[in-house]
C-alpha positions as CSV (number, residue, x, y, z in Angstrom):
1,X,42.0,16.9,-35.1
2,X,38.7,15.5,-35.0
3,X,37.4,18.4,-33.3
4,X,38.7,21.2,-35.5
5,X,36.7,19.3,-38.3
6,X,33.7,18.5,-36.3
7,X,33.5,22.0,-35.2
8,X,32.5,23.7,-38.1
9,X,29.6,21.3,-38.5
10,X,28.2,21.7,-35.3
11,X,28.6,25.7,-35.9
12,X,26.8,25.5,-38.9
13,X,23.9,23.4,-36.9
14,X,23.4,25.7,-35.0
15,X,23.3,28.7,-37.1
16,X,20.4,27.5,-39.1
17,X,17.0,27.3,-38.5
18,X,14.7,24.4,-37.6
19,X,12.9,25.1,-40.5
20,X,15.8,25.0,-42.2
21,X,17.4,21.9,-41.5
22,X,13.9,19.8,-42.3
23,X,13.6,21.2,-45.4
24,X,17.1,20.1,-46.2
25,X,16.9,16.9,-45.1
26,X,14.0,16.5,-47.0
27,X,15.6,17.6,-50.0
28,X,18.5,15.8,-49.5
29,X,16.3,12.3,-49.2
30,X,14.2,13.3,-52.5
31,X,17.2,13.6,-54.6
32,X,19.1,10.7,-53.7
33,X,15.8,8.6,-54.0
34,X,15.2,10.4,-57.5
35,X,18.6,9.8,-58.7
36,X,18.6,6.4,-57.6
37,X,15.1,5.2,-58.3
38,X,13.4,7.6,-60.6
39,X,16.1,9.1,-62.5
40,X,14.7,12.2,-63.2
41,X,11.8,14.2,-62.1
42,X,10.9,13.6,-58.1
43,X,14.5,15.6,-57.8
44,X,13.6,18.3,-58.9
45,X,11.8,19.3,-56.5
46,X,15.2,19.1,-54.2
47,X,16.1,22.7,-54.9
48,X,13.2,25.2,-54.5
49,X,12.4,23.4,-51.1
50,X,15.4,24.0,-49.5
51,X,15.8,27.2,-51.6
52,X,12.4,28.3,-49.5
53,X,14.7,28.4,-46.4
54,X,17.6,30.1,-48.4
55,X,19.2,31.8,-51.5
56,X,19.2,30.3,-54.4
57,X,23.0,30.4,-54.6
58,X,23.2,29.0,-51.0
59,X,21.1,25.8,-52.0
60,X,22.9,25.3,-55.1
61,X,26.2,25.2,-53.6
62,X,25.2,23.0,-50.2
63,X,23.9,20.3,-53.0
64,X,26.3,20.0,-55.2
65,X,28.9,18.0,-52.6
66,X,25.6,16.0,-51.8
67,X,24.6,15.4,-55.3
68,X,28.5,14.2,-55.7
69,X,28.3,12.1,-52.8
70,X,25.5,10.4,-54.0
71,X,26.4,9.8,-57.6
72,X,29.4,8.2,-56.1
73,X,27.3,5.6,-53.7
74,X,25.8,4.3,-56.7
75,X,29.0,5.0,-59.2
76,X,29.6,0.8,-59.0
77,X,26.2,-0.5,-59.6
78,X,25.8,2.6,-62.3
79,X,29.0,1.6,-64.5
80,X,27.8,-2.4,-64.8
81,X,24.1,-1.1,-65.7
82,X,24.4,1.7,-67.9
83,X,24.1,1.9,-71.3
84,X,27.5,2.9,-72.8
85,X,26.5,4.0,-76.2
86,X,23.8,6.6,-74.5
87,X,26.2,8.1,-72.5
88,X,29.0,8.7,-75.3
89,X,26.3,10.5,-77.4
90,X,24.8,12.4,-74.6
91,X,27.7,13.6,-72.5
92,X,30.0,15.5,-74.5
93,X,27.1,18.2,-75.9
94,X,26.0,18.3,-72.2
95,X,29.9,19.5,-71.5
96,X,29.3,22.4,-74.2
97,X,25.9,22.8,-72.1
98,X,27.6,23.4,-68.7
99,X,30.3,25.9,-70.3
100,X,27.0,28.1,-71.5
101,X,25.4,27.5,-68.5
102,X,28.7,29.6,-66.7
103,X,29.1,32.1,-69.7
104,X,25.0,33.1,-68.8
105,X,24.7,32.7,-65.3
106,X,25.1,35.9,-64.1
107,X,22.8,37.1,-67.5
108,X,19.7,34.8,-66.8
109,X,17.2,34.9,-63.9
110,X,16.0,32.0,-62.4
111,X,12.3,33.1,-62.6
112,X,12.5,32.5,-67.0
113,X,14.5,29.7,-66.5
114,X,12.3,27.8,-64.4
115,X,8.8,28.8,-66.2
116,X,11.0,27.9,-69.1
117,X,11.9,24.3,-67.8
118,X,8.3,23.6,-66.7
119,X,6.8,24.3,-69.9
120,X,9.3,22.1,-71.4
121,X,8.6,19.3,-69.7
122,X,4.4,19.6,-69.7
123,X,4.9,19.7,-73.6
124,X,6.7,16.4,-73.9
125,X,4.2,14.8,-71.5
126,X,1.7,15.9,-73.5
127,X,3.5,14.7,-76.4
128,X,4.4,11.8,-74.9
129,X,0.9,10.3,-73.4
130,X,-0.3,11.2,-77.2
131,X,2.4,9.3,-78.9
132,X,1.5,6.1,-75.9
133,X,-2.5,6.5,-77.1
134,X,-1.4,6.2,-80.8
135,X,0.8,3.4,-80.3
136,X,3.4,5.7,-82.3
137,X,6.0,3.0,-82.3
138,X,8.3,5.7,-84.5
139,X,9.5,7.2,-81.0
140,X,13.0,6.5,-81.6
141,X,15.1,7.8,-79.5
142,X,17.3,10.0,-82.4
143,X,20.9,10.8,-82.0
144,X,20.2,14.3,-82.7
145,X,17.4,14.7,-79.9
146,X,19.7,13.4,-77.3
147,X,22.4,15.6,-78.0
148,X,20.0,18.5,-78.0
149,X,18.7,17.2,-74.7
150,X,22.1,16.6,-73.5
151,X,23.2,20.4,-74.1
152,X,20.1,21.4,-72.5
153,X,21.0,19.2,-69.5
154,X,23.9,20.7,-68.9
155,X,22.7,24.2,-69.4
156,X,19.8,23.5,-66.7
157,X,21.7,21.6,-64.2
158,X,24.9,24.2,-64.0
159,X,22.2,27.2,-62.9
160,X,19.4,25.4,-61.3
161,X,20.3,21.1,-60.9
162,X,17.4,20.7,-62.5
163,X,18.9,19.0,-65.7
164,X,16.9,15.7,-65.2
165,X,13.8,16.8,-67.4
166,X,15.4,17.4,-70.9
167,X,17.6,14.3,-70.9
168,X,14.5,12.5,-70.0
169,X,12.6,13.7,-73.2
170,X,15.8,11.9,-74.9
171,X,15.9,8.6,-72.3
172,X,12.2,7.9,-72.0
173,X,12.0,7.1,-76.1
174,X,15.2,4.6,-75.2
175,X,12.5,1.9,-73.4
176,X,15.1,0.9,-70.9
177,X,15.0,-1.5,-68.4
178,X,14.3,0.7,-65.0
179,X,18.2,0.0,-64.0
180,X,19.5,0.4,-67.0
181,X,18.0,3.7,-67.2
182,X,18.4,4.8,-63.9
183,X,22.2,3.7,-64.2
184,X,22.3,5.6,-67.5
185,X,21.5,8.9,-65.8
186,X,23.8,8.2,-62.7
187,X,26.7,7.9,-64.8
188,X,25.8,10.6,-66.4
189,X,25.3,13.1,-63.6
190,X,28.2,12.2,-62.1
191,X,30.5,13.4,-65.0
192,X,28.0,16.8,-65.0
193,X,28.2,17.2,-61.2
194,X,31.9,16.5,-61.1
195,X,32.5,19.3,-64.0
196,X,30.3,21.9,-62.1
197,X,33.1,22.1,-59.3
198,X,35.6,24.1,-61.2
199,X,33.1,27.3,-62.8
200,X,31.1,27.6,-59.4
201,X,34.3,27.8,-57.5
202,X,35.1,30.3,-60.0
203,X,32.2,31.9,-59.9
204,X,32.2,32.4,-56.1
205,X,29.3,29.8,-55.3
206,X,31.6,27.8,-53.0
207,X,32.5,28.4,-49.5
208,X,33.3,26.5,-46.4
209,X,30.2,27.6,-44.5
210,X,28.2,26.0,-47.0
211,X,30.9,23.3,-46.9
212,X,30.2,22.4,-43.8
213,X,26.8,22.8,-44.0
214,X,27.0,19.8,-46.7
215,X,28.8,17.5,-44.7
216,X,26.2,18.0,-41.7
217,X,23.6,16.7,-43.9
218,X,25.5,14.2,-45.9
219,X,24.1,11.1,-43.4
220,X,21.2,11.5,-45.3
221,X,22.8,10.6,-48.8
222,X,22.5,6.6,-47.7
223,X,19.1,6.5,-46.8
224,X,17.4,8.5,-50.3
225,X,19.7,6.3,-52.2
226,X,19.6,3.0,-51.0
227,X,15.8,3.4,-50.7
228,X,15.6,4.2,-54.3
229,X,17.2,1.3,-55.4
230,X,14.9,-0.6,-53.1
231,X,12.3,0.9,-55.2
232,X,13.8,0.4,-58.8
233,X,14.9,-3.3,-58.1
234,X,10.9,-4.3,-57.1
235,X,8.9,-2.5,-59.4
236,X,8.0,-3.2,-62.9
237,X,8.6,-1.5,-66.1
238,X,4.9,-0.5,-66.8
239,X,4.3,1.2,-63.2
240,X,8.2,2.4,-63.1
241,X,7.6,4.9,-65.9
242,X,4.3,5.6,-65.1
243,X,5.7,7.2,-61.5
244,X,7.9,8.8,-63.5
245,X,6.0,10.5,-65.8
246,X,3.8,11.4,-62.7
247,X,6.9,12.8,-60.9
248,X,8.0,14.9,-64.2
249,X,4.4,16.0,-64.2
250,X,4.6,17.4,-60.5
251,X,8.0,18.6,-61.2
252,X,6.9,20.5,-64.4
253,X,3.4,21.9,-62.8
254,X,6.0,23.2,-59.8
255,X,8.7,24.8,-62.2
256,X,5.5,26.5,-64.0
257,X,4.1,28.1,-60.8
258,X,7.4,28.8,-59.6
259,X,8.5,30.7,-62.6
260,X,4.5,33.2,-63.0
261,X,4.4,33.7,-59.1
């Protein structure tokens, strides 16, 4: 029995290329130390490099078990750090998020989405070192803006996983400790990742070569999220943002070039 569920791993091993396989491993690492560590951001950046050695379709359905698997590593230590009240006003809108996200999938390329994203995100840097200079101590972190980012979340991470930069618009005017922000996103992720399965199975995106493909990378989940944690438990607030608005930064300069190439 352990063979006929081996076999289709080693298969799919061997079908893909050496180029291939370090790109995805790569990728695999980035996110789970993103998710973990940085929250949002350095993840990004999961997608258009294993996308390089694939569809875009393929890479979206071989992470999605990944990105489950990881979200439920750190499900414990996310539930006991979050912030509760966050996630009830985020989640909900980002459901409405992922049901548009199916209606337009077929409709949208991912060329306008991702200029789209990238622009996005370089804007609220912008806005957001300017706000930092002024010492505008009015960035609250509005119930309205994070149920706008929330939707947009959801819209971005059901066609591209890249749903980390609007919700961090919302979650970097929260000032929260780096584990309770980090455990803020994981829960939330979790429930967005976990709704996903359904309209991409509908949608065709799913299938047991990419499957398998999944579960001969997932031994690389572990070591991206553990090593985030290592990161977020030992570095302070001040230098924790910082990386991340350096990582957003990288992540929104990519999108941009991805999107005008």
């Amino acid at each position: 029995m352990l063979d006929s569920l081996l076999d289709p791993v080693i298969q799919s091993f061997h079908t893909r290329s050496f180029a291939f396989l370090i790109c995805a491993v790569i990728s695999v690492i980035i996110v789970g130390v993103s998710k973990s560590g940085f929250g949002a951001g350095l993840g990004i950046l999961s997608l258009p490099l294993m996308a390089s050695q694939s569809s875009i379709n393929e890479a979206l359905a071989i992470l999605l078990p990944l990105l489950i698997a990881i979200d439920l590593i750190g499900l414990g230590r996310f539930i006991k750090n979050a912030n509760w009240e966050i996630l009830k006003l985020i989640i909900p809108p980002a459901l409405l998020g992922l049901i548009l996200g199916m209606i337009f999938f077929s409709a949208i390329t991912p060329r306008v989405l991702t200029l789209s994203i990238g622009i996005f995100t370089l804007l609220f840097l912008i806005q957001n070192l300017a706000m930092e200079y002024f010492d505008a101590r009015e960035a609250k972190p509005y119930p309205w803006l994070g149920r706008a980012m929330g939707f947009a979340s959801g819209f971005t991470s059901f066609v591209a996983h890249i749903g980390g930069p609007p919700i961090t618009v919302f979650m970097l005017r929260a000032n929260l400790l780096p584990m309770v922000y980090t455990s803020t996103l994981g829960v939330f992720f979790t429930f967005i990742n976990f709704a996903k399965l359904g309209p991409y199975s509908y949608l065709g995106l799913l299938s047991f070569q990419q499957f398998s493909t999944s579960l001969m990378l997932l031994p690389c989940v572990p070591a991206g999220v553990y090593l985030g944690f290592y990161i977020a438990k030992r570095i302070s607030m001040k230098w924790y943002y910082r990386i991340v608005r350096f990582f957003l930064l990288v992540a929104s300069v990519k999108l941009i070039a991805d999107g005008l190439l």
